[in-house]
C-alpha positions, -999 to +999 in steps of 0.1 A: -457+257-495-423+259-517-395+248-492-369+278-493-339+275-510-308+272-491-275+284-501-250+257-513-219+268-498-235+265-461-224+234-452-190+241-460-185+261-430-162+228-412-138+228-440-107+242-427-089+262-450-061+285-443-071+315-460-040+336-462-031+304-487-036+316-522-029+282-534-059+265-517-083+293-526-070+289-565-084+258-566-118+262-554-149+271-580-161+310-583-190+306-563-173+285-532-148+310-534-166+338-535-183+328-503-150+317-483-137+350-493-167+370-483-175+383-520-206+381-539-218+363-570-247+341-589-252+304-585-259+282-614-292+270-618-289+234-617-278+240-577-277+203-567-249+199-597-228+227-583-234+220-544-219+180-556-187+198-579-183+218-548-183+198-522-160+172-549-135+196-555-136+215-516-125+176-497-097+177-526-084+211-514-084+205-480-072+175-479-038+190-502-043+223-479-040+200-445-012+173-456+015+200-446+024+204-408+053+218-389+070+198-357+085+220-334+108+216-306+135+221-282+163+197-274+182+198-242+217+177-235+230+169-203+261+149-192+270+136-158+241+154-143+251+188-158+228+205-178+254+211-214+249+247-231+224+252-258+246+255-284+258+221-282+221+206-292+236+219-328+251+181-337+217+164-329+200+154-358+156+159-362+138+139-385+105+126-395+093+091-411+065+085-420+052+053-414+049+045-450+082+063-463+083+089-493+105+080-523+139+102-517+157+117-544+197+118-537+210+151-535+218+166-572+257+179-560+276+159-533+274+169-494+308+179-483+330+166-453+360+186-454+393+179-433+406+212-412+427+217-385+425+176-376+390+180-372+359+163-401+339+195-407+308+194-402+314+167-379+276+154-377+260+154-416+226+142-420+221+129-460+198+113-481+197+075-493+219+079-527+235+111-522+272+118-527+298+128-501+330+147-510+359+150-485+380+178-493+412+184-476+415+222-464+451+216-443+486+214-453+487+178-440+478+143-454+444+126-445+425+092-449+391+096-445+379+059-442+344+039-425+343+003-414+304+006-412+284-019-423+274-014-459+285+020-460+326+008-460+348+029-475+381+044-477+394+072-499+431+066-495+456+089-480+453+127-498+465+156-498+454+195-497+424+192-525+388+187-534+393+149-524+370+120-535+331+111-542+321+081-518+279+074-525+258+064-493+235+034-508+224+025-478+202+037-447+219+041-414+251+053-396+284+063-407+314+067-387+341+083-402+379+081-389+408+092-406+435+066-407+460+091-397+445+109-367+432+088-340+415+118-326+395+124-356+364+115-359+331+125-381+290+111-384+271+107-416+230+099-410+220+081-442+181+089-442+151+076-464+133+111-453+132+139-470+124+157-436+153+164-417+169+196-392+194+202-369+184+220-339+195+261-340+221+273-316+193+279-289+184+242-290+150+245-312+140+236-344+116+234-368+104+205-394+081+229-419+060+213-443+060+176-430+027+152-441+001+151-418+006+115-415+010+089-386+052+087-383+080+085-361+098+117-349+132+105-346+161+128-328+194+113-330+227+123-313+264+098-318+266+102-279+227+092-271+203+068-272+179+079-298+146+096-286+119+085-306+079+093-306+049+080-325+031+105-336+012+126-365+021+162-372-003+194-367-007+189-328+005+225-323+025+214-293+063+218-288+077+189-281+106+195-259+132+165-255+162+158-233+191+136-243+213+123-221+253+119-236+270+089-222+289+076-246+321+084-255+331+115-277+361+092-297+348+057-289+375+034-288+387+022-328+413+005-348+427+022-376+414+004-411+441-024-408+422-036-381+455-026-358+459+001-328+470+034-339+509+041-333+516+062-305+519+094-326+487+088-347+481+123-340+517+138-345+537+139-377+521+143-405 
C-alpha cells in the first residue's frame, strides 16, 4: 500500500512567527508562505528538497524574527520612608547589557549639557562609549564646567554665554560634573557600552523596545541609589517593577578643581 503523502509545511506549526511582521514573512519560500498565510499553491516535486530548504531557511527567520524583545517596567523612588512622586523617576537611567556586549557606535553629533539658570540641563545624560558632549552656556553669567572622574577628567575652562566646548567620553562609567563657579551645581553623564538605553516617562515606566533576546543584565541606575540590577533574558512578558531607595546626597560634598573648598560666595557674584 503507497504510504500517503504528507504536506511539508506540517511540522512547521511550532515555529513562532509574528505574523503582522512583513519582514519575517518576506523571507520565507512561496510555498511556506503560502501556508503561514493561509493561501494556496503547488509544491515542487522533489518534496524532500523543499521540506530541507524550508525548514533551512524557516530556523533562520525565526531565529532573526525572535532576537527582538521589549523590557518593561515601572520605577518607584522613595526617601526617608516617603514614597517621592512619579515624575521624579525621570533622572533614573534603564539599560540593558548583554552579557556579551554589542559594538557601540558614538553618537554622529555631540550630546548637549547646557548651563541655565545655575543649573546643568539635562542634569542626568545617559551616552554612548565615544560620543561627544557639548556644554553650552544659555545665561548671562560665566561657567566652568569641569569632572575629576576617573578617566573621564576634564575641564573646559571658565566661558561665557555660547555654544561652549566638545569634551569626548572614552571611557565606560560615571561622570560627575561641577562647575568650578557654583558649588551648587551639579550634573551626571552615564558612559554606556549599550546601545539599549531609556529613561523612565514622567509616570515612572518605561520601555526598552527591540533589545536581543539574549541572557544580560537589566541595569537601572539613579546618582542617589544603589543600582538595581537583574540577570535576566528579555521576552518574559512581565513588568518588572523596581523601587529605589535615595540616600545619598543630592550635592555630595566636593572641592572645586584646585582641590580647595569653594569660597563662601561660590554661588553669588558672577
Amino acid at each position: 500500500m503507497r504510504a500517503k503523502s504528507q504536506d511539508p509545511s506540517a511540522g512547521f506549526a511550532s515555529v513562532q512567527l509574528r505574523s503582522t511582521d512583513p519582514s519575517c514573512l518576506a523571507m520565507m519560500p512561496e510555498t511556506a508562505r503560502s501556508r503561514y498565510t493561509g493561501s494556496k499553491t503547488g509544491w515542487a516535486a522533489n518534496e524532500g528538497e523543499v521540506v530541507r530548504a524550508i525548514v533551512a531557511v524557516l530556523l533562520l527567520v525565526a531565529n532573526a524574527c525572535a532576537s527582538a524583545a521589549d523590557i518593561r517596567g515601572h520605577v518607584e523612588l522613595s526617601s526617608e520612608g516617603k514614597t517621592l512622586r512619579p515624575e521624579e523617576a525621570q533622572d533614573a537611567v534603564v539599560y540593558f547589557r548583554p552579557k556579551t556586549p554589542p559594538k557601540v557606535k558614538p553618537a554622529s553629533t555631540p550630546y548637549l549639557m547646557g548651563t541655565r539658570r545655575k543649573q546643568f540641563v539635562p542634569r542626568v545624560l545617559p551616552v554612548t562609549l565615544g560620543s561627544r558632549v557639548r556644554f553650552p552656556n544659555e545665561d548671562p553669567i560665566l561657567h566652568n564646567a569641569f569632572s575629576t572622574s576617573k578617566d573621564n577628567a576634564f575641564d573646559v575652562g571658565l566661558y561665557g554665554e555660547g555654544e561652549g566646548q566638545v569634551v569626548t567620553m572614552n571611557h565606560v562609567g560615571y561622570v560627575r560634573v561641577y562647575c568650578n563657579v557654583h558649588h551648587s551645581m551639579i550634573g551626571h553623564i552615564l558612559v554606556l557600552d549599550t546601545p539599549y538605553f531609556t529613561r523612565p516617562d514622567s509616570s515612572g515606566n518605561f520601555r526598552l523596545a527591540d533589545v536581543p533576546a539574549v541572557a544580560g543584565d537589566l541595569v537601572i541606575w539613579h546618582e542617589r541609589a544603589t543600582p538595581w540590577l537583574k540577570a535576566l533574558t528579555p521576552g518574559g512578558g512581565d513588568a518588572e517593577k523596581v523601587q529605589l531607595d535615595l540616600s545619598q546626597r543630592k550635592v555630595p560634598v566636593h572641592l572645586n578643581k584646585f582641590g580647595k573648598p569653594y569660597g563662601r560666595a561660590a554661588d553669588g557674584g558672577y
